[in-house]
C-alpha positions as CSV (number, residue, x, y, z in Angstrom):
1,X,166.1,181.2,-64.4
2,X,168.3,182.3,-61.4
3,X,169.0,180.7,-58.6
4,X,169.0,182.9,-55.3
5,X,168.7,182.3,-51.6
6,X,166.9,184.4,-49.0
7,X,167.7,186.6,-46.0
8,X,165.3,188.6,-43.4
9,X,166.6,192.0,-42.6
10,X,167.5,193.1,-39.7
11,X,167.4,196.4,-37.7
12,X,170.2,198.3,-38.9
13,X,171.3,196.5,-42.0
14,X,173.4,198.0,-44.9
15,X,173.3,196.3,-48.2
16,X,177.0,196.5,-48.0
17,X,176.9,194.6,-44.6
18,X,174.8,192.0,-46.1
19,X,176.9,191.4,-48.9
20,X,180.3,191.5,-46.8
21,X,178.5,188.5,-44.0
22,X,176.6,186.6,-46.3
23,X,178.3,187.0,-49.5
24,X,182.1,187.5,-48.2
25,X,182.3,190.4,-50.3
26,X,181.3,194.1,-49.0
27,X,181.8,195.3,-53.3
28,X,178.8,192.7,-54.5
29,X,176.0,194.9,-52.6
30,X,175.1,196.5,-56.2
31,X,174.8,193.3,-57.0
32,X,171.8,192.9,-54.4
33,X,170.7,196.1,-55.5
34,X,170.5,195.1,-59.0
35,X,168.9,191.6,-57.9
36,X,166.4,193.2,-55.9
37,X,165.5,196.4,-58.3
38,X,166.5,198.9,-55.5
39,X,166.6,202.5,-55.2
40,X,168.4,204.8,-53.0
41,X,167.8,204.3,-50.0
42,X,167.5,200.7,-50.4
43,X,166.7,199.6,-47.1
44,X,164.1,201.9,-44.6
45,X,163.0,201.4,-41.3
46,X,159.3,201.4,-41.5
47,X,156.2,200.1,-43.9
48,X,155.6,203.7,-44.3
49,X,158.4,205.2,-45.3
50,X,158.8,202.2,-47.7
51,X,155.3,202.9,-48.8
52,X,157.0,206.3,-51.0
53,X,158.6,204.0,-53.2
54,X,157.3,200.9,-52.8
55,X,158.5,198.6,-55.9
56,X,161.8,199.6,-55.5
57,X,162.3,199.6,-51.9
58,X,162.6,197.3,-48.2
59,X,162.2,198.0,-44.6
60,X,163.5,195.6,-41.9
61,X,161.8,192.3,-41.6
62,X,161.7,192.0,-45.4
63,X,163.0,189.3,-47.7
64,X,165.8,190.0,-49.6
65,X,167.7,188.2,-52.3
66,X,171.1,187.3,-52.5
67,X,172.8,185.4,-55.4
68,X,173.6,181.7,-54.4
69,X,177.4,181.6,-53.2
70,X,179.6,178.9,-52.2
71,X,178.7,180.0,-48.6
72,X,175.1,178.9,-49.0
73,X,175.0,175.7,-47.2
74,X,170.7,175.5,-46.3
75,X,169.6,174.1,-49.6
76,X,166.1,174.6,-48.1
77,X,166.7,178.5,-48.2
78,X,167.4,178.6,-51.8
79,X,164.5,179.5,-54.8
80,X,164.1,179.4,-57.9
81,X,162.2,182.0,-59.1
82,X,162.0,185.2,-61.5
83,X,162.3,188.8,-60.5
84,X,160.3,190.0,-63.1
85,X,157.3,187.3,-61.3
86,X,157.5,188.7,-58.1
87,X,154.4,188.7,-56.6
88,X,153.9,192.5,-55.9
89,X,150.6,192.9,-54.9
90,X,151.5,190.2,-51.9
91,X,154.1,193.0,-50.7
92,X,151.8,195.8,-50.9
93,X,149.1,193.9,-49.0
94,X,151.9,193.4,-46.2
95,X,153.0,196.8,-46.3
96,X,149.8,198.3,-46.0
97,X,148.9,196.2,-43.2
98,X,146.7,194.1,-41.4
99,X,143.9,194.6,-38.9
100,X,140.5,193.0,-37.4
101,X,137.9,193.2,-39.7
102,X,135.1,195.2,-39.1
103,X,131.7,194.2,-41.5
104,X,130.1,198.0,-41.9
105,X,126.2,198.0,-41.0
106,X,125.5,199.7,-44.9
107,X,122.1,200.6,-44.0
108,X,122.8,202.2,-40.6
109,X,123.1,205.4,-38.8
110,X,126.6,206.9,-38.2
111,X,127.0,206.2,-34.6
112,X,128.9,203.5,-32.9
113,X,127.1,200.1,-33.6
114,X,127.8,201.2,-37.7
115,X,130.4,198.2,-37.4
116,X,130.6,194.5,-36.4
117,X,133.9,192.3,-35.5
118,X,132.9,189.3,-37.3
119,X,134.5,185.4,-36.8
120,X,135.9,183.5,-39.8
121,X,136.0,179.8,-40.9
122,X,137.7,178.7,-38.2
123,X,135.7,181.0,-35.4
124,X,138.8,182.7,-35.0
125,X,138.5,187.2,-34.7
126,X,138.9,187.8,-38.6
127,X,141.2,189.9,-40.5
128,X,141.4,191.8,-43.2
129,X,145.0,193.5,-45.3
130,X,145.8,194.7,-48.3
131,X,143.0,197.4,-50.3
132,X,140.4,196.4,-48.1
133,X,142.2,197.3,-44.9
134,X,143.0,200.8,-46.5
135,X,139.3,201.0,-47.4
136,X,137.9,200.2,-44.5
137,X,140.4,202.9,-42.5
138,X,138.9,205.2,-44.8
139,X,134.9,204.4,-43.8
140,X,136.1,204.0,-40.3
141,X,137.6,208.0,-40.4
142,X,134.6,209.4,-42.2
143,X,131.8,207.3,-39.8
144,X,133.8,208.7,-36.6
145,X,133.0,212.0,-35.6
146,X,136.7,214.2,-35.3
147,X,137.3,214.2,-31.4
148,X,135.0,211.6,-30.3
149,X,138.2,209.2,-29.9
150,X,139.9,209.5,-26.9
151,X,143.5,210.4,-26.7
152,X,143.4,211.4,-30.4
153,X,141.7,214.5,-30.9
154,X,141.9,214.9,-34.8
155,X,141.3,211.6,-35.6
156,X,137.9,211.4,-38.1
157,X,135.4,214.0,-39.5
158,X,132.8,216.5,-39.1
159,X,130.9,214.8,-42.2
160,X,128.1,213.5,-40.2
161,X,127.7,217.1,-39.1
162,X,125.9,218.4,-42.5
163,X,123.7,215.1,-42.2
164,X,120.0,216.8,-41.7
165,X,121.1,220.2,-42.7
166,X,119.5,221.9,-45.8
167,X,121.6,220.2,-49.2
168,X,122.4,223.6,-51.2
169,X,125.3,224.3,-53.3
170,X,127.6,225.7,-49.9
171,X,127.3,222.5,-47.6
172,X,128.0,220.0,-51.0
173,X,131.0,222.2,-51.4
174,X,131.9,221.7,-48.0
175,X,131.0,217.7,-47.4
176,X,133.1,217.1,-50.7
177,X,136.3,219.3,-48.8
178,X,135.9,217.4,-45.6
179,X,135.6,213.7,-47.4
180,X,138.9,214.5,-49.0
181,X,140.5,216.3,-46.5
182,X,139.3,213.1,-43.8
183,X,140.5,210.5,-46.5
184,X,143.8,212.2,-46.9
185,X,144.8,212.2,-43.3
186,X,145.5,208.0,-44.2
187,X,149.1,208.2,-45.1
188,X,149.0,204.9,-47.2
189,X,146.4,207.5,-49.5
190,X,148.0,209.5,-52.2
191,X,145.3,211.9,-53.3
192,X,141.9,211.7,-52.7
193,X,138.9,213.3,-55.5
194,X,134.9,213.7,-55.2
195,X,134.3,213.3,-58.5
196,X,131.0,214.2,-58.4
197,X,127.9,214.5,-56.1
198,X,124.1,214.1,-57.4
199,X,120.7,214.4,-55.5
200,X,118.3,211.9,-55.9
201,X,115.4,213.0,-53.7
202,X,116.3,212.7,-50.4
203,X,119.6,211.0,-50.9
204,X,122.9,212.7,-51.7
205,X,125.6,211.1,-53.7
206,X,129.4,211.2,-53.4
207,X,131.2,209.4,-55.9
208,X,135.1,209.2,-54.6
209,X,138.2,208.1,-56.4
210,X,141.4,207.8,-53.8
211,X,144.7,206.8,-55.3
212,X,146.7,204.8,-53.0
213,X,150.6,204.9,-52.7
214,X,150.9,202.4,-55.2
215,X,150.9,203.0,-59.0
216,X,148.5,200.8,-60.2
217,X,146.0,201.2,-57.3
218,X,143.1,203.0,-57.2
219,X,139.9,202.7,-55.0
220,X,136.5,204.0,-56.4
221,X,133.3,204.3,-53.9
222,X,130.3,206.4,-53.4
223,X,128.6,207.4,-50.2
224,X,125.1,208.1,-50.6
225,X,123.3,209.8,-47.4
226,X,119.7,210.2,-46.7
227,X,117.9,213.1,-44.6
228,X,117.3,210.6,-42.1
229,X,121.1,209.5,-40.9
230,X,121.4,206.6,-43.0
231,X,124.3,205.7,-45.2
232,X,125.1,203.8,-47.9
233,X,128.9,203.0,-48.8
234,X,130.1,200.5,-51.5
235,X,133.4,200.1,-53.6
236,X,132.5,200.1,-57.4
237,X,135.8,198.2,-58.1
238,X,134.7,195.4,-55.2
């Protein structure tokens, strides 16, 4: 067990400048870099550009670690902890990013009352980060229809479009392009894959796997749509 002591980065930063003010030494920023499992660039401006490499880099406002030094004089600063513990899955639900949360209407037609702003415990406007923000980005781009949103033209999708029209073999082809062509337009997604689509009456099936910039994380849903205008949409990995 280590013991190491915390800075916020600022706009700007160098790991060498880090290391020369808080460590007195510019030559011990590889030993940050080692600390902190960095990769080049080390330190980016924004959640999304940290998003390409996301275990093994920061962006300004981040924590990063230093090695305790005689210079360390807040004992309330320092931490023990290991690296290899590192709660990652708390970083990547701060990078992707917070927003209200919006409860989807399942059973409802694709038209502006498909979502409600909901209160939490404390009958405070509640939020939602991490997976669930990214999935719920994702419903909200697909329930939108593309140029409905004022001042931003492309936003959404021309899904809803095909809902009524005769289901053959040309407008599946097409519903699956435009789910993952919508989906993609997220930048926190990866790649985005209709696995498969099935008819079950009146109801048409979409099961959708969309890999997140993240190694280890990957959403799984399915969109079912009736004649009628109704929708159905559910995570299978909930």
């Amino acid at each position: 067990m280590s013991i190491y002591c915390k800075h916020v980065i600022s706009q700007g930063e160098t790991l060498q400048e880090i290391a020369h003010y808080e460590l007195g030494d510019m030559s011990k920023w590889t030993d940050i870099r080692d600390i902190n499992d960095l990769e080049y660039p080390y330190i980016v401006e924004t959640p999304e550009e940290k998003l390409k490499n996301i275990n093994h880099l920061l962006c300004v406002g981040d924590f990063i670690y230093l090695p305790k030094t005689q210079k360390v004089q807040n004992e309330e600063d320092l931490e023990d902890f290991s690296i290899d513990d590192y709660d990652k899955k708390e970083i990547y639900d701060l990078v992707v990013g917070r927003d209200i949360y919006i409860r989807p209407d399942l059973d409802c037609l694709l038209d502006d009352s498909a979502g409600i702003i909901v209160a939490d415990n404390h009958k405070d406007i509640k939020l939602t980060n991490g997976v669930y923000n990214v999935f719920q980005s994702i419903i909200l781009r697909i329930m939108t229809k593309q140029g409905s949103l004022y001042l931003h033209p492309n936003y959404g999708s021309t899904f809803t479009d095909f809902i009524g029209k005769p289901i053959n073999n040309t407008n599946k082809i097409l519903m699956e392009n435009e789910l993952e062509r919508t989906i993609t337009t997220d930048r926190r997604v990866r790649s985005a894959n209709v696995t498969s689509n099935s008819l079950h009456g009146d109801t048409l099936i979409f099961d959708i796997e969309v890999k997140l910039e993240h190694e280890n994380v990957l959403l799984s849903f399915y969109i079912s749509v009736m004649n009628n205008g109704y929708v159905q949409i559910g995570l299978y990995n909930d």
